[in-house]
N, C-alpha and C positions, 0 to 999 in steps of 0.2 A: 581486483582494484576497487578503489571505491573513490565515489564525486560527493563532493561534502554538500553538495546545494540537495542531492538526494535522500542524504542521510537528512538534513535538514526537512525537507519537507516528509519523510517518515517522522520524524520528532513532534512536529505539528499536529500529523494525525491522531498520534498519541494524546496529544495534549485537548485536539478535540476529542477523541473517545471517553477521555474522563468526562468530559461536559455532557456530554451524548449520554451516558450510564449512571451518571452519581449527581448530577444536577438537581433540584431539586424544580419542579415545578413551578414556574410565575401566571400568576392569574391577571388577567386583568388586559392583556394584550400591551400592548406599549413596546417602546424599541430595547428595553431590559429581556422580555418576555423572546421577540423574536431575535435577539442577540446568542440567545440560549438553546433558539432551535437551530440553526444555523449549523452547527458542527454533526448534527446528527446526519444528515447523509453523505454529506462529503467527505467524514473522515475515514468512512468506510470505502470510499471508493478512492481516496484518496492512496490511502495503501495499497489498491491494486494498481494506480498508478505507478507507484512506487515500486510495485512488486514485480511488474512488466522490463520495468527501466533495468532491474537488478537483474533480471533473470539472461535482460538482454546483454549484459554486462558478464554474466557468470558465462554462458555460452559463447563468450570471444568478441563480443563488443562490434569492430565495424570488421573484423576480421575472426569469425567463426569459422572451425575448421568445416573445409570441403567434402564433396561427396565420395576427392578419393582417400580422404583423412577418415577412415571409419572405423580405428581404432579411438583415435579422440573422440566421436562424434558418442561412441559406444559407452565409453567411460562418462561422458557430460552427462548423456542421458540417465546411467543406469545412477549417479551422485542424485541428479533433481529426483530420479522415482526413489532413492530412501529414504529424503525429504521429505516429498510427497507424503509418502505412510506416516514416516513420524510425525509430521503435521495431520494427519486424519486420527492417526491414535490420541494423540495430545488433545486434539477439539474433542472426541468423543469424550473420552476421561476427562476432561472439564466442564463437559454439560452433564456428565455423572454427576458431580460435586453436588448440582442444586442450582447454582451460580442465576440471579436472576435475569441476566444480559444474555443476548444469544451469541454464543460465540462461534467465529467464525474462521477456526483455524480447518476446521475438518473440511469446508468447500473449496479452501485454499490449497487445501490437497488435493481435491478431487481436478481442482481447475488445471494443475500442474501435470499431473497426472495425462491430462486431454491436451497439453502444450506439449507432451515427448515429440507426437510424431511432425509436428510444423513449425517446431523453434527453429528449424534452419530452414525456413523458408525466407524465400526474397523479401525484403523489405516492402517492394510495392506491394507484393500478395496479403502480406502480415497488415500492414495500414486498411488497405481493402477489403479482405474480409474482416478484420476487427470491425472497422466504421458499420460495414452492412450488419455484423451481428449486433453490434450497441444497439442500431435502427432500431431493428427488430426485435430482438431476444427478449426485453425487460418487457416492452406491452404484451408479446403474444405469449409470455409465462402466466404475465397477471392475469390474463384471457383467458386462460387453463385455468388458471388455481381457481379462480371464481367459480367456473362450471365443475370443477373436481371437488372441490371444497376441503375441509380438513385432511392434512396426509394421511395418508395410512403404514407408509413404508419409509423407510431412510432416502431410496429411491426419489419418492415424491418428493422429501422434504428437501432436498439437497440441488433439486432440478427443477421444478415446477412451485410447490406450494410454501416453501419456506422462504425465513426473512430476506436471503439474499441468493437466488437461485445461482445455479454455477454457470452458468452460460455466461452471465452477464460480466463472470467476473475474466472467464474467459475471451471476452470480447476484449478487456479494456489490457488486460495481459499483450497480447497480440499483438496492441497500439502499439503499448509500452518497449516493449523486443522492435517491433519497425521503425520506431524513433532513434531507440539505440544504434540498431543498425547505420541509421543516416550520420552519424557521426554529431556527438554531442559534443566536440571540439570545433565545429563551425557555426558563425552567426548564424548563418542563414535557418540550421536548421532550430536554432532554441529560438528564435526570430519569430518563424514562421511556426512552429509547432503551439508557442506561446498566443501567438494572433490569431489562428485560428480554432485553439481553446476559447477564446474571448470570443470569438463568433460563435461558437458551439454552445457556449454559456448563455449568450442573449438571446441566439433563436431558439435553442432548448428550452430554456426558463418561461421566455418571453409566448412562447407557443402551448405551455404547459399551463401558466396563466390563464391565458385565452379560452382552452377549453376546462376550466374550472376549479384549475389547482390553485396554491398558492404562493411559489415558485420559493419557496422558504422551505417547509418542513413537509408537504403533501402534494400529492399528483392529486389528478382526478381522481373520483373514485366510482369502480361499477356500483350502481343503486342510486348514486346522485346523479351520475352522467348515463348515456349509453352505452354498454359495455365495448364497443368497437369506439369508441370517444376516450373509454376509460385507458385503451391499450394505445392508442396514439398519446394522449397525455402523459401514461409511465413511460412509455419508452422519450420523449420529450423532456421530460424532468430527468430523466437519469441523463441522456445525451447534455443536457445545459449543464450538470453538474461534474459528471467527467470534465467536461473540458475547462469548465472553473478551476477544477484539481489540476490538468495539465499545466493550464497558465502559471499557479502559483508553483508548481515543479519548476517551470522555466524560470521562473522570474527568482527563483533561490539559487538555482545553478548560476545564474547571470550576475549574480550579486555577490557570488563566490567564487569566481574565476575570471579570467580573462577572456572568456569568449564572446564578454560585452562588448571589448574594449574598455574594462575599467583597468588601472595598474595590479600587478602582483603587491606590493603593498598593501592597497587598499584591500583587495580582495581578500588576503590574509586578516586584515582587522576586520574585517565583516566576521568571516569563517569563524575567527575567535570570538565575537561578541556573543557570534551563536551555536559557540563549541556544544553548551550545553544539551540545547536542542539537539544536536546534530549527534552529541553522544548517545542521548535517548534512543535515535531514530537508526546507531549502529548496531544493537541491539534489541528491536522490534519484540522478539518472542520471548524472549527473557522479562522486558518489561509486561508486556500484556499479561501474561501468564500472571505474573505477581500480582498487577494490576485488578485482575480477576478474583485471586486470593486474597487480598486486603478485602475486595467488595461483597468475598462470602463471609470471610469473617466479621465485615459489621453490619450485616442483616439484622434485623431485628424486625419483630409487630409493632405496628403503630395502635394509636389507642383503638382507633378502627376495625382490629383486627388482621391486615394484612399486612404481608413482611414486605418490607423496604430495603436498600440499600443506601438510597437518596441524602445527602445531605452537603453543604458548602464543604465545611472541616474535612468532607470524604474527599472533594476535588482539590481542595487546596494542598492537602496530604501527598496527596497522589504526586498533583504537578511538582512540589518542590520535592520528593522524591524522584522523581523520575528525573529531576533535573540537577540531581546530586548527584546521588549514587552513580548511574551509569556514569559521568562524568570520570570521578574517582577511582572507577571499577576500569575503566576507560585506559587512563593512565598509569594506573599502575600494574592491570594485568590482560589490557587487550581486548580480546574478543570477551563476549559475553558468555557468561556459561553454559544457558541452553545451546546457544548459538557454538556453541564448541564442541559441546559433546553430540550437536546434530551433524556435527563437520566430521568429526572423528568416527559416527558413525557411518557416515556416506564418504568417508575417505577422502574428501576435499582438505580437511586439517592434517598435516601429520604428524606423527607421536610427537616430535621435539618443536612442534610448532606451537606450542603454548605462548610465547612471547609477542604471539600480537603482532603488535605493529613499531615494535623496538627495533632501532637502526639494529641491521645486520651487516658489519664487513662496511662500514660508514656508508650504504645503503638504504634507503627504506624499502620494510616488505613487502612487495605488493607493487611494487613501482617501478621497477623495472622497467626498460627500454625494450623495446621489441623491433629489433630489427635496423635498431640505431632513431627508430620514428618512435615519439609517445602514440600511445594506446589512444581510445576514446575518452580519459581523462584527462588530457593537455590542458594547463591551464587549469586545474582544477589545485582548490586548496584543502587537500587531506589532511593536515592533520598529526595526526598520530593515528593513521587508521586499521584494524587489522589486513590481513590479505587476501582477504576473501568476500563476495558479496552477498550481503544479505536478499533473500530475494523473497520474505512474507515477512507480516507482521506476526507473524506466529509460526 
């Protein structure tokens, strides 16, 4: 099943990661200058938002099979672990390329990978350790990698010393699946999930601030602060920023279905105003991948001597790609193509399932009644969506 306020705030991230990779630099400070930095960490964390919500969603939503369901429980798992790899093969073979962005499909494996054994855990438990590892995980990595210094291992770089250690992505996963769980068909929970992202974001930011970041594009950092300052301030910056990414997750769901209390009308005209987006954000790995390709192919030296990617043409190209094609691609044939052949490979797609999200039997697929009650989508405006849920951006 898929919630289009999801798919939509996947689309966004997209659209910040171009800004984040292909932007070019503004000198001079001004609110141009910090409008620019803005997308750079949230987009990324934004997708693991995203990526939590989907996974919560692909494992049976508010109703995951039980403990004496452990044929189902065997098969979910063993579909997320051949993800998992082809998401860790695909990031490896893309930072082959040269590519000068760090990408970060291969962690998304790895994080998935460490979500087999606890995606069916209680919601309380999933919220509760998530929140405790956000706490902690992002300052006491950066506490490591300082004293560790440069990786030496894939090891290091994937857990400790690299752009975005996997804990941290595994923390906000966790969120994501105990959100799902609580039922994204009730106020209360896109409510309270949404409001207390806005708390998360002002005392995060607003604390990250304080001990010497800049609550825009940088934490503290060891060497300017103390290094037990530097790891309370990252982990502070990442916690304000998650929960900025939660808020505007809720506040797209809300805007796209009934669970506001807005009409099904409206919320249909919403959905469609931002089908586009939303098409983008149904297809995550399909677009990023390409996304990646376009930005090795127009590398080039600056007169400087150093190779770029940088440039406006790069991000405007992108966006209104990104926000054509999948559209197009959308409607006419469904599912996205990585995203298809990753389904077909982990068996979640099947052979005559190529048609997406085309009424079947005056039907949609994917949408089905369970049990005579809608799923954790109730209220939600799909679309044309396919039948399966995307659960990384890559």
């Amino acid at each position: 099943m898929r919630i289009a306020g999801i798919d939509i705030a996947r689309g966004l991230a997209l659209l910040g990661m171009f800004v984040a990779h292909a932007a070019p630099p503004i000198g001079g400070g001004g609110i141009a200058a910090t409008l620019i930095e803005v997308p750079d960490e949230r987009s990324r964390l934004l997708f693991a938002v995203t990526a939590g919500l989907g996974l919560g969603l692909l494992t049976g939503g508010i109703r995951p099979p039980g403990p004496a369901d452990r044929d189902a429980r065997q098969v979910l798992r063993r579909q997320i672990a051949i993800r998992a790899v082809c998401l860790l093969v695909l990031g490896i073979a893309l930072q082959a390329t040269g590519v000068l962005v760090y990408v970060i499909l291969d962690e998304y494996g790895i994080a998935f990978l460490l979500m087999l054994p606890i995606v069916y855990a209680s919601a309380r438990w999933l919220l509760a350790a998530g929140v405790a590892l956000l706490v902690l995980a992002p300052g006491a990595m950066a506490a490591l990698a300082t004293v560790l210094g440069r990786p030496t291992t894939p090891l290091d770089e994937w857990f400790v010393t690299g752009a975005y250690p996997v804990l941290t992505w595994v923390a906000v996963i966790m969120i994501g699946v105990g959100v799902v769980r609580l039922d994204l068909a009730r106020r209360a929970v896109v409510a309270t999930a949404g409001g207390l992202g806005l708390v998360a974001m002002v005392a995060g930011l607003g604390l990250s601030i304080a001990l010497g970041g800049d609550g825009i594009a940088a934490e503290p950092r060891a060497g300017e602060v103390p290094l037990t300052i530097a790891a309370v301030g990252t982990s502070a910056f990442t916690v304000g920023n998650v929960g900025f990414d939660i808020a505007l997750t809720m506040l797209c769901v809300a805007l796209t279905s009934t669970v506001a209390g807005l009409s099904r009308r409206t919320a249909r005209r919403v959905a469609a105003v931002l089908s586009p987006v939303g098409a983008a954000g149904a297809m995550p790995l399909s677009v990023y991948t390409v996304h990646l390709l376009v930005l090795l192919a127009v590398t080039h030296q600056t007169p400087g001597g150093y190779p770029t990617d940088d440039g406006w043409p790069v991000v405007i190209g992108l966006a209104i790609g990104a926000l054509t094609v999948p559209w197009l691609w959308r409607r006419y044939f469904g599912r996205g193509p990585l995203e298809y052949l990753i389904g077909r490979l982990s068996g979640r797609v099947p052979r005559a399932g190529r048609d997406g999200g085309r009424r079947n039997g005056g039907r949609r697929a994917g949408g089905q009644r369970n049990g005579g009650r809608r799923g954790p989508d109730q209220g939600a405006v799909t679309g044309n969506p396919p039948p399966t849920t995307t659960v990384a951006p890559g």
